[in-house]
N, C-alpha and C positions, 0 to 999 in steps of 0.2 A: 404610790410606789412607781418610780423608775427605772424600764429594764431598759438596759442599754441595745440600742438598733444593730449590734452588732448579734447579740442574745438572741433577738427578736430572728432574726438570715438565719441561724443554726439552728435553733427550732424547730422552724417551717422544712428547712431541709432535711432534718432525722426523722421529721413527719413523713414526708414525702418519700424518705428513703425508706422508712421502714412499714409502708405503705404498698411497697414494688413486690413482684413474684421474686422468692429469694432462688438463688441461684445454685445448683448443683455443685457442692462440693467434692472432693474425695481425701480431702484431709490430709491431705501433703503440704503443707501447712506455708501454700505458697502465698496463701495470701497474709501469713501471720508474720514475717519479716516489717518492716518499715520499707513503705513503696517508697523509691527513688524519687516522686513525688512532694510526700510529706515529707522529705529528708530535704529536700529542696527548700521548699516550702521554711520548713524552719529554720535554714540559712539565711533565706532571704527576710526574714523579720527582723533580723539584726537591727536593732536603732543607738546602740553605744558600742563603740569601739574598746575590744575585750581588753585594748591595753590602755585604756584610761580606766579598767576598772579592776583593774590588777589586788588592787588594797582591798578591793570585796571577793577573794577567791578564798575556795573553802575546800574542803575534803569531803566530799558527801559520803563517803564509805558505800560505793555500789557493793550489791550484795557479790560474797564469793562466789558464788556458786553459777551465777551467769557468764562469770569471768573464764572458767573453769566447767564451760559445760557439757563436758563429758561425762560427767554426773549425774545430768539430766536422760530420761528415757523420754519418746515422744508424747507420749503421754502430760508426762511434767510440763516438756517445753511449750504444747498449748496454754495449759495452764497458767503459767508465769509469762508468756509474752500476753496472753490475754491479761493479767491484771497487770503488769507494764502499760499496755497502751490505754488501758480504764484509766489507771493514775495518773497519766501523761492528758488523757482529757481533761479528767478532774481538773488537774492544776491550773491547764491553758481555760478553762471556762471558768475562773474565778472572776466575779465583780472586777477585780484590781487588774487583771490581767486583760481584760478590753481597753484601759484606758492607756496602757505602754505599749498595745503593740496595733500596727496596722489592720485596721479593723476587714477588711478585704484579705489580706495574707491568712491572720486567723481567724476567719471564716471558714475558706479554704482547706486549712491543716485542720480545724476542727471535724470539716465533714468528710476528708482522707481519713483522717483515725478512727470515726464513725463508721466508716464501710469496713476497714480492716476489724474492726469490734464486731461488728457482726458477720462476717465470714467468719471471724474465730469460735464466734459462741454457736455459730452452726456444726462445727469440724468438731469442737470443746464436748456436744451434746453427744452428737454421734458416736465420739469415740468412748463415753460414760456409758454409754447404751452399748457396749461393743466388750467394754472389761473392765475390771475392778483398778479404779484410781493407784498407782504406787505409793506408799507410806509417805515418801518425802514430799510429796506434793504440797499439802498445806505448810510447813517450813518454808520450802519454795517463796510460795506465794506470801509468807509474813515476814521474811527476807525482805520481797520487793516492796511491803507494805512500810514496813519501819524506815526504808531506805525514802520514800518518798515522803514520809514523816518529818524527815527530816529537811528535806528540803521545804514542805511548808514551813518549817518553825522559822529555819532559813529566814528565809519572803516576810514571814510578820518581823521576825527581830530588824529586819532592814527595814523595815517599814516598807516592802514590796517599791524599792527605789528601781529606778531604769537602770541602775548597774546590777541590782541584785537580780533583777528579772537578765539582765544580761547574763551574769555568770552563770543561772538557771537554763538559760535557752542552751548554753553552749555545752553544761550540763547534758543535758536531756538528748542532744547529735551525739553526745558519746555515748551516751545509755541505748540510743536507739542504733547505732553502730555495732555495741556487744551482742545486744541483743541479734540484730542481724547474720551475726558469725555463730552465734550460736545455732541459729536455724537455720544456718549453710548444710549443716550437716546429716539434715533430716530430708533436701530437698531431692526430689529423685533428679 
């Protein structure tokens, strides 16, 4: 078996990061936004230009309810920005997805979304331990999961082509954009 040396860098550093004293939270869910960083970061992966790939552009139906998130209580909104950026890992640590993008850039973005993953599932605990989840919650979160569903089926129908990973990535700055406004709201 062949793990790809970019596999092998992400690894050792979720090792090493989730090796470290974890860090005092208080649940202000400063750290569950998209760092300016990883926002960065995903920009700079670009490798096809969005307007030769125009013919690959699709609707991925982002969930309402992020769009629209006044709906959400803080509660929820850990919730769903935390399975937001799990899926957003997911996707970027796919076999197929080392081989289209700068193996150093997503490196990178993979271990920013791994720090933010775990300040979230720290803040996520806390607040479980603090009061009973709101109804909508699991909705919430199967929202984001079908919506990200869809973008794998996406990626295979394309055959995971560098335009389709392209309309993906620029996908994913808008999803992490909404998401971001949405947890403008909660920020003190």
């Amino acid at each position: 078996i062949t793990v790809p040396l970019a596999l092998i860098s992400v690894l050792l550093a979720l090792v090493v990061l989730g090796s470290s004293p974890a860090r005092s939270l208080d649940c202000d869910l400063r750290l569950s936004h998209s760092s300016p960083e990883t926002f960065t970061l995903l920009s700079q992966m670009e490798r096809a230009s969005i307007l030769s790939c125009l013919k690959d552009r699709t609707d991925f139906s982002f969930p309402q309810i992020l769009v629209d998130g006044n709906q959400l209580e803080e509660t929820q909104v850990t919730a769903v920005v935390h399975e937001v950026l799990q899926q957003i890992f997911n996707l970027f640590s796919k076999d197929e997805s080392f081989v289209t993008w700068n193996e150093t850039l997503l490196d990178k973005f993979l271990v920013g979304l791994y720090q933010q993953l775990h300040g979230l599932e720290t803040c996520w605990r806390e607040e479980k331990n603090m009061e009973h989840l709101p109804l909508g919650n699991e909705n919430s979160r199967l929202a984001v999961k079908r919506y990200f569903q869809t973008i794998s089926f996406y990626l295979k129908e394309k055959e995971y082509s560098r335009c389709a990973w392209e309309v993906v990535r620029v996908e994913i700055r808008r999803c992490l954009f909404l998401v971001n406004k949405v947890t403008e709201r909660f920020r003190r």
